[in-house]
C-alpha positions in Angstrom: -14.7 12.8 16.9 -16.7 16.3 16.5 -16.7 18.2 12.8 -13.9 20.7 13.7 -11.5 17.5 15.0 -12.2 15.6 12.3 -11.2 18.5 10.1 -8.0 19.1 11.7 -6.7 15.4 11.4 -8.2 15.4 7.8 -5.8 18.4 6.8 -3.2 17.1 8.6 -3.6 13.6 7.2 -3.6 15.7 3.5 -0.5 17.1 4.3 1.5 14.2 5.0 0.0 12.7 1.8 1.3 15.6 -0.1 4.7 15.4 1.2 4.6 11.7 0.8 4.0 12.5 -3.1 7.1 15.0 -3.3 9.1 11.9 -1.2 8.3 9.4 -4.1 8.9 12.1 -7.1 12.8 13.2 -5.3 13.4 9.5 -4.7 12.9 8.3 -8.2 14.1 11.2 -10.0 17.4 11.0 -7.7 18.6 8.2 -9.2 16.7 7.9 -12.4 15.0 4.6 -10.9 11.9 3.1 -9.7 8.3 2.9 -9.6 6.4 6.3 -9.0 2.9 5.9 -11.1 1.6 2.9 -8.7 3.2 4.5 -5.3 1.4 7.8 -6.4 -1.7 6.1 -6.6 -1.5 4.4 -3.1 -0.4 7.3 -1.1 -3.6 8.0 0.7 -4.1 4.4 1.4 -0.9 3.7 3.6 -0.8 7.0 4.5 -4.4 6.7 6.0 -3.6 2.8 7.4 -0.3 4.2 9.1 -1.3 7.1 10.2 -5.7 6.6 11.4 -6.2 3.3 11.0 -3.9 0.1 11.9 -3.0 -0.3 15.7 0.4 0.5 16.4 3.5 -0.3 19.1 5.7 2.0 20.1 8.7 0.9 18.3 9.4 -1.9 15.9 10.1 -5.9 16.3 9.6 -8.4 13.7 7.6 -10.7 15.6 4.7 -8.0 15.7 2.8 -9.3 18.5 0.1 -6.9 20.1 -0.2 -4.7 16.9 -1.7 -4.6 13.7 0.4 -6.1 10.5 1.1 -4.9 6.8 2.7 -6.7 4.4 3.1 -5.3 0.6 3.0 -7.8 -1.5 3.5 -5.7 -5.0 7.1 -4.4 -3.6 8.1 -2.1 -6.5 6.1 1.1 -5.1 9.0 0.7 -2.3 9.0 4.5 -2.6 5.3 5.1 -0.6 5.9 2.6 1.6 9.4 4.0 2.7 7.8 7.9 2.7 5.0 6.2 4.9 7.7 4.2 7.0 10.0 7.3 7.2 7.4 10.1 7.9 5.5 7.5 10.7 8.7 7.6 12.3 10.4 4.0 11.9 13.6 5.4 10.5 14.8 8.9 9.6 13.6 11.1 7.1 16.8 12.0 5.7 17.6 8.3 5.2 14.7 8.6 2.1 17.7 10.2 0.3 19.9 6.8 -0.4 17.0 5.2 -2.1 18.5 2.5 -4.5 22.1 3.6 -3.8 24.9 0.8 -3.1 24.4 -0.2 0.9 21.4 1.4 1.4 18.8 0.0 3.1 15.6 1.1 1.0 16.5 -1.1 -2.0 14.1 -0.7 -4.9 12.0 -4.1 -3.4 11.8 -4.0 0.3 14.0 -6.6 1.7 14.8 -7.9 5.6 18.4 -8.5 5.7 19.2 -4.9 5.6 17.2 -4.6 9.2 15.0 -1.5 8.0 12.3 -1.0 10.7 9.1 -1.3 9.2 10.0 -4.4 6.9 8.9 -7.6 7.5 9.2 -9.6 4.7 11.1 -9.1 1.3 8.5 -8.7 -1.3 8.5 -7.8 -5.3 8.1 -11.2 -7.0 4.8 -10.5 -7.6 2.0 -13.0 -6.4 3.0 -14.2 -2.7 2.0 -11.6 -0.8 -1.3 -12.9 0.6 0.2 -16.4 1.2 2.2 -14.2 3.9 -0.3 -12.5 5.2 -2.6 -15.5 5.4 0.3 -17.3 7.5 0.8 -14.0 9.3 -3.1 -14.0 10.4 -3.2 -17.9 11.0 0.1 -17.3 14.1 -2.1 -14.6 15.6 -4.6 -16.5 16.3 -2.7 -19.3 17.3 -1.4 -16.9 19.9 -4.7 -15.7 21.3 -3.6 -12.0 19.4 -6.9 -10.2 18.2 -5.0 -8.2 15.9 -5.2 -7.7 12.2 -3.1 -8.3 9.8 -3.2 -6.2 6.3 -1.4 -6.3 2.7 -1.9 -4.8 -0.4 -1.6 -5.7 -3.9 -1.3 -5.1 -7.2 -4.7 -5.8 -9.7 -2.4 -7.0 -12.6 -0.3 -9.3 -9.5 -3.8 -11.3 -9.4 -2.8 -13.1 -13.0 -0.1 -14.7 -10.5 -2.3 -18.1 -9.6 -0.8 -18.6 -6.4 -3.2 -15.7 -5.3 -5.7 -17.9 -5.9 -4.7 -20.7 -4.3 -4.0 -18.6 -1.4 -7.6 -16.5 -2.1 -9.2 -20.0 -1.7 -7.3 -21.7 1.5 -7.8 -18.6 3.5 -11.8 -18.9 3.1 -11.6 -22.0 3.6 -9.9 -21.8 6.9 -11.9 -19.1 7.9 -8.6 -16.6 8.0 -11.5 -13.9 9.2 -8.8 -11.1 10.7 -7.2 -10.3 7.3 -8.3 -7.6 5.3 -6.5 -7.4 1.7 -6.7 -5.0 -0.7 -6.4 -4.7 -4.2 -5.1 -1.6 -5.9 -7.4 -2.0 -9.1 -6.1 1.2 -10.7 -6.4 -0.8 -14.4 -2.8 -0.6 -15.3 0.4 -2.4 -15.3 4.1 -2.5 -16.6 2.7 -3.5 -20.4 -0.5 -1.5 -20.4 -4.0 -1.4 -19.0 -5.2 -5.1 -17.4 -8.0 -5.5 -19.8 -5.6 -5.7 -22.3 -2.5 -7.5 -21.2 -5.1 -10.3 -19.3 -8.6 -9.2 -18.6 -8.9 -10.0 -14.9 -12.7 -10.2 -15.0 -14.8 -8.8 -12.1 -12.9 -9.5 -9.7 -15.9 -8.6 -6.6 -17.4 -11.6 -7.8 -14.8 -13.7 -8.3 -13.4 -13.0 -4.7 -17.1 -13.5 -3.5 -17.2 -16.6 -5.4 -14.1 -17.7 -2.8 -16.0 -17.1 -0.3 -14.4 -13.8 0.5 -16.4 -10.4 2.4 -15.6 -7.4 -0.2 -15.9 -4.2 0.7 -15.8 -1.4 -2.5 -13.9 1.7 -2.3 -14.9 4.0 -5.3 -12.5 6.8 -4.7 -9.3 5.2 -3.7 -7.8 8.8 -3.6 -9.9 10.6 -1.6 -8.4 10.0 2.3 -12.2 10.3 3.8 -13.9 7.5 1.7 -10.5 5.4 2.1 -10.7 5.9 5.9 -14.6 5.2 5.6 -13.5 1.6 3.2 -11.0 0.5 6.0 -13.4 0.7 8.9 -15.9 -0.9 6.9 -13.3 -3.8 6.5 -12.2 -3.7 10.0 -15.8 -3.9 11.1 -16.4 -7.1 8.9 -13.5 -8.8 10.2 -14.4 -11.7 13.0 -17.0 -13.4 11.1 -15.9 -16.2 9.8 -15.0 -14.8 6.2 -11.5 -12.9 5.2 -12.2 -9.2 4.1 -10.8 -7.7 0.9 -11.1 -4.1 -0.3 -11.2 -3.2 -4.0 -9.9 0.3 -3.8 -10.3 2.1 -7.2 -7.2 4.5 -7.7 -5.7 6.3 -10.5 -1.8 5.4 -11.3 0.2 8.4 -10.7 -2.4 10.4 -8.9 -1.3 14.0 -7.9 0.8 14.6 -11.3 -1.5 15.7 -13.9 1.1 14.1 -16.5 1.1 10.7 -14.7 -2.4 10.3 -14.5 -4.3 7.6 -16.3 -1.7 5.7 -18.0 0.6 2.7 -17.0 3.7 4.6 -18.8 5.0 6.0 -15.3 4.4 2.2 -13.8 8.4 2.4 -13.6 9.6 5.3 -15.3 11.7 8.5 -13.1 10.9 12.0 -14.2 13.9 14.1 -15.6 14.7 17.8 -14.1 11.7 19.8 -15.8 9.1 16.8 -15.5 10.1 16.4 -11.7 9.8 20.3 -11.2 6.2 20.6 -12.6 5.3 17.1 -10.7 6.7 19.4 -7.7 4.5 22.3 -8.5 1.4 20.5 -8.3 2.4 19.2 -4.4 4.1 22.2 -2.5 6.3 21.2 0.7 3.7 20.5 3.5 5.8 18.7 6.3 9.8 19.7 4.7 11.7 17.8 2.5 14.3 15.3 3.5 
C-alpha cells in the first residue's frame, strides 16, 4: 500500500473510530446504563480488527468456517462491540438505539438467543473467554481451516484462574492460530489492578506459559495497533499461541474519563455527555 493509500484508509479508519466513540457515549447515556470507560479505551482495537485486519465472509453464520473469529470475553464494553458490529454492517445502525431496552437484542452482555449477527457466544461472566476461543481454534484445525481465531479481555478478568488454566492447556496443545489480547489499561470496577490484586508482569508470566507476546505500547493509536496485530498474525503457526498486551487508557477520547476506573460502568448525564460529544464531532452520522 503506497504513503497516500495508506493515508486515506488511516483517516477513514479514524473516522469510524470517532463515530464509534459518540455510538458508545448516546448508548450509555440513553438509558443511564452500561460500561463506556473500558469500550472507550478499545475502540481503535476492534475498530482496526473489523475493519483492516481479521478476514471476513460476506454475511454472518455461527459456525464461522472460512473466516477469521472474535470472541469478547470481558462482555460489559457490549457498547464498542455493537458500534463495531453495527458500523461493519452486521445489523443496522439505527438498531444501536435500543441498547439495554426490554426485547432488544444488544443486551448490556452480548448474548446468542437473541440471533444478533456478529455474536457468537454469550459472554460477561468474566474469565471464560479464552477457554472459548481455545476450543474455537482447536475445531479449525480439526477441519483443515487456516483461519484465526481472536478474543479480547480484560487485565483485571486475569485474577479469574480459569484463564490460567486455559493460558496453560493452549501451550500445551500448541493452540498456535489464536492470538489473545489483553486490554491492560490498569483499571477495573473497584479501582486500579495494582490495588484491588496486583496482577504482576503479566509478559512474563504468559511467557512463562509458554505463550509468544507481542507488546503494543500505544493501544490508542490505530497505526501501532494495526502494526501489534500483524506482528501477532505473523507469529501465529509456530507452534506457540500469540497474545498481545495492548496498553490503553480507560475512557480514551473524553478528557474527563481518562485515567480513572470511575467511568468502568458509569453513563454520563445531559451536560457530561454534550462535552464527551464535543471532543468527537459526527464523522460517519449518528444513528
Amino acid at each position: 500500500m503506497n504513503e497516500h493509500l495508506q493515508m486515506a484508509k488511516l483517516e477513514e479508519l479514524q473516522d469510524i473510530v470517532v463515530q464509534t466513540r459518540r455510538d458508545i457515549l448516546r448508548m450509555v447515556h440513553n438509558v443511564n446504563s452500561g460500561h463506556p470507560g473500558g469500550s472507550l479505551g478499545c475502540t481503535e482495537f476492534l475498530v482496526a480488527l473489523y475493519n483492516e485486519v481479521m478476514e471476513l465472509k460476506d454475511g454472518f453464520d455461527m459456525d464461522g468456517e472460512g473466516e477469521d473469529l472474535f470472541f469478547l470475553s470481558n462482555g460489559h464494553i457490549s457498547p464498542v462491540f455493537y458500534s463495531v458490529l453495527a458500523r461493519k454492517g452486521y445489523f443496522p445502525v439505527d438498531e444501536l438505539g435500543t441498547f439495554r431496552l426490554i426485547d432488544s437484542r444488544l443486551q448490556g452482555h452480548p448474548t446468542t438467543h437473541e440471533g444478533l449477527p456478529g455474536v457468537r457466544v454469550a459472554s460477561g461472566s468474566l474469565g471464560q473467554g479464552m477457554s472459548v476461543a481455545i476450543g474455537a481454534a482447536l475445531a479449525k484445525k480439526l477441519n483443515g481451516d487456516q483461519h484465526l481465531v481472536f478474543s479480547l479481555h480484560g487485565d483485571g478478568e486475569l485474577q479469574e484462574g480459569q484463564n490460567w488454566e486455559a493460558i496453560m492447556y493452549a501451550a500445551g496443545n500448541k493452540v498456535d492460530n489464536l492470538i489473545a489480547t489483553v486490554d491492560r489499561n490498569g483499571q477495573q470496577i473497584d479501582g486500579p489492578t495494582n490495588e484491588v490484586l496486583p496482577l504482576g508482569d503479566l509478559k512474563q508470566k504468559f511467557e512463562a506459559f509458554g505463550w509468544d507476546v507481542v507488546e503494543v505500547a500505544k493501544g490508542n493509536d490505530l497505526e501501532a495497533v494495526i502494526a501489534g496485530l500483524n506482528e501477532a498474525k505473523s507469529r501465529t503457526g509456530k507452534g506457540k499461541p500469540v497474545c498481545i498486551m495492548l496498553d490503553t487508557v480507560m475512557g480514551h477520547g473524553v478528557d474527563f474519563m481518562m485515567y480513572t476506573h470511575a467511568w468502568h460502568g458509569k453513563a454520563p448525564n445531559d451536560e457530561q455527555l454534550e462535552t464527551a460529544l464535543s471532543q468527537n464531532p459526527v464523522t460517519l452520522g449518528d444513528y
